[in-house]
N, C-alpha and C positions, 0 to 999 in steps of 0.2 A: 350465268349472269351475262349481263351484255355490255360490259364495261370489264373488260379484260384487268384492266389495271387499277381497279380499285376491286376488285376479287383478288389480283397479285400482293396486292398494300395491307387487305385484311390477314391475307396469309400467312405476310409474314409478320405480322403485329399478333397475330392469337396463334398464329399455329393452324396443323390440320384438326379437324372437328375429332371426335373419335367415334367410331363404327355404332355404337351405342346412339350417339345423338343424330346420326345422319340416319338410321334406321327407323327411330322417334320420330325424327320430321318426315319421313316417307309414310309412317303409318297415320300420321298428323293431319296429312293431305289426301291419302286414300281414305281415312272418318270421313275429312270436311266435304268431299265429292259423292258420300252418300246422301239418300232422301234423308228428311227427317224420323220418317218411320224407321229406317234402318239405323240410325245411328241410336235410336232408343233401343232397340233388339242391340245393338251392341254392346251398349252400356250396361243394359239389364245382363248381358250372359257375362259379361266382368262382374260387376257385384254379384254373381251367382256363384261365380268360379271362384269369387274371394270367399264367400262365405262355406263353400263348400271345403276348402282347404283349412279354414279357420276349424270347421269340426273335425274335421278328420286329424289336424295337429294336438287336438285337445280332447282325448275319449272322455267316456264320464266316467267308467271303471278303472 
C-alpha cells in the first residue's frame, strides 16, 4: 500500500489477514491476469476436479 499509515490503522483495527486469505487474493490476481480463454480452461479443470472427487467419495457399490 502506499499509505503506510492507513495500512498501520487497518492493522491494528482487524488484525493480520491469515495465510489462507492472503493466498486467496494472490491466486485472485494471478486468475484475473489470465486471457479469457485461460481462465475458462481454469474453471472447467475446477469443476472437473470437483466432480471427479464427488465420484470417487461416493462408489456405487
Amino acid at each position: 500500500m502506499k499509505n503506510l499509515n492507513f495500512a498501520a490503522e487497518l492493522h491494528l483495527k482487524l488484525g493480520a489477514p491469515a495465510n489462507g486469505t492472503v493466498e486467496s487474493l494472490r491466486l485472485l490476481r494471478a486468475f484475473l491476469k489470465l486471457a479469457p480463454r485461460q481462465r475458462f480452461e481454469v474453471i472447467k479443470l475446477v469443476e472437473d476436479l470437483v466432480t471427479d472427487e464427488t465420484i470417487l467419495e461416493h462408489p456405487l457399490s
